[in-house]
N, C-alpha and C positions, 0 to 999 in steps of 0.2 A: 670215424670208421672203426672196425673193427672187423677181427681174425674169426673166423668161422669155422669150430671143427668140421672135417669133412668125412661120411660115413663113407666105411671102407666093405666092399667086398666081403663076405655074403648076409652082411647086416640086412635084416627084415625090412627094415626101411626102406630101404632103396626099389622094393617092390610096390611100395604104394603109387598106387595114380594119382597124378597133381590135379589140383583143381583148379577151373579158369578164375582168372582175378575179375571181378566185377567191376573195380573202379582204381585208377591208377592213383593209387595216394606217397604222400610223405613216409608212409611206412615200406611202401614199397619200394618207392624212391631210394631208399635209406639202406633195406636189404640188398637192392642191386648195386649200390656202391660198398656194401660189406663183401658181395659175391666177387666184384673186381677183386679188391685189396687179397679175398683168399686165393683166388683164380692165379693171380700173380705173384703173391708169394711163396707159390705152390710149387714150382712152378706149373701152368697150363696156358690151354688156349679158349679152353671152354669151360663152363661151368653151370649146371642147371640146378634149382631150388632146390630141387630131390636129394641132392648129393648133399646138401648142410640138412636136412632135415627139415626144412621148410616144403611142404607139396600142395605149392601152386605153379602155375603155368608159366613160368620166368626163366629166363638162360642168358646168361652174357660169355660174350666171345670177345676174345680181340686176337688175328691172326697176325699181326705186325710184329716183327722182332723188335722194335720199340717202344710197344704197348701205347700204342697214338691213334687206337683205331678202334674203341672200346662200341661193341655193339651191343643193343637189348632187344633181345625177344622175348614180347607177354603174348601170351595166348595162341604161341605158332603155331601156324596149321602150314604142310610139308607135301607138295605134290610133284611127283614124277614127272619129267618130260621128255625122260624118253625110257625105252625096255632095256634101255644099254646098260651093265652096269661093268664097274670096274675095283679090283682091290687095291684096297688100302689097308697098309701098316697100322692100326690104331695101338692106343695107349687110353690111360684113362686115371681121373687123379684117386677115383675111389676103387680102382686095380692097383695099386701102386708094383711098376717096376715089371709089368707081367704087357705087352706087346703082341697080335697075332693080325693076320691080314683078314680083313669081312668085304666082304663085295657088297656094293650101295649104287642105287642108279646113281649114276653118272653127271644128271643136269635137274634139278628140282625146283621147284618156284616155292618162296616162302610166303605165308600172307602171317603179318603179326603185329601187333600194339609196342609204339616205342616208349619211353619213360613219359610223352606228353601225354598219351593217351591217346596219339591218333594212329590209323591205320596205315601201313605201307605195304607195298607187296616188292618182294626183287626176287630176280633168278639168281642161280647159284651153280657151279660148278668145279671143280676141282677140290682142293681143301674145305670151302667154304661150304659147298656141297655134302661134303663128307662128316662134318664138324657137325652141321644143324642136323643129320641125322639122326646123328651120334646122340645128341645132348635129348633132340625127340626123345628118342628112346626111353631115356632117364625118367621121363616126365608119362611115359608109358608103363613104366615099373620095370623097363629090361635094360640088361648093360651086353658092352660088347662083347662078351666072355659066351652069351648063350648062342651067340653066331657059331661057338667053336664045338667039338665033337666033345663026348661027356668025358671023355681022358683028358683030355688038354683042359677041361673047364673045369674039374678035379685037380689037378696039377696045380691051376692057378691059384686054387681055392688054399691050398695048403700055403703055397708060397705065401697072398698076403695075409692070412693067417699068422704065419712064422713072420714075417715083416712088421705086423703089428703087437705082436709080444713085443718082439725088440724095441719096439719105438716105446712100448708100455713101460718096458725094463727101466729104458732112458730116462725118462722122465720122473720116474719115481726117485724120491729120496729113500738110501739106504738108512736105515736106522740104527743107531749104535749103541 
């Protein structure tokens, strides 16, 4: 397995649309346990292709504080069950550090391709509801940030901006 950088906030990238996977392979296989390993080293709950730069149709979740609960969605398709919707506090690993509330129905049904390659469908609600939105999104080309008003999506934009220098700074060896 391996570490996946993860694109941050307002990298071009993150606007591309994923494309669906035609056929579940070994390679696939193999990016959705590299997508764990970053997801959790990150820390996160979510994580979709879009966000390492990979844009196809794949997201893994796992919302257990143990990490014992590792979920794969290829090809999710995300439908409303009810007009109700409700806010949630999101975060996000390619926002780093920037938090805002976005209102998301409420109860959704997922239909999506698991690592075997066969089809499952479940409903969804509260976090778990809130999460496959979320990651949709991704795989959509939009992040949580354009839920918010153009000040606050401004605001954020600079912050991980300045977060990602820093982390650039870090990493770089000083030369003597």
């Amino acid at each position: 397995m391996a570490l996946l950088p993860i694109l941050s906030f307002p990298d071009p990238r993150l606007r591309t649309i994923a494309k669906p996977v035609s056929e579940v392979t070994d390679e696939i296989r193999q990016l959705a346990a590299d997508m764990f390993e970053t997801m959790y080293e990150a820390p996160g709950i979510g994580l979709a292709a879009t966000q390492v730069d990979q844009h196809i149709q794949l997201i893994v979740m796992d919302l257990s504080e143990d990490k014992t609960q590792p979920m794969v969605f290829i090809n999710p398709k995300v439908t409303p069950l009810t007009a109700e919707t409700q806010p949630y506090e999101e975060g996000c690993l390619s926002v780093p550090q920037i938090y805002d509330k976005v209102d998301r129905p409420s109860r959704v049904k997922i239909n999506a391709m698991g690592l075997d390659g066969q089809a499952f469908e479940m409903e969804a609600d509260g976090l778990l509801a809130v999460c496959i939105q979320h990651e949709m999104d991704h795989l959509d080309g939009k992040l949580f940030v354009d839920y918010l008003s153009p000040l606050k999506r401004q605001r954020a934009r600079e912050k991980v901006e300045k977060i990602v220098r820093q982390r650039h700074k870090e990493q770089v060896p000083v030369k003597r």
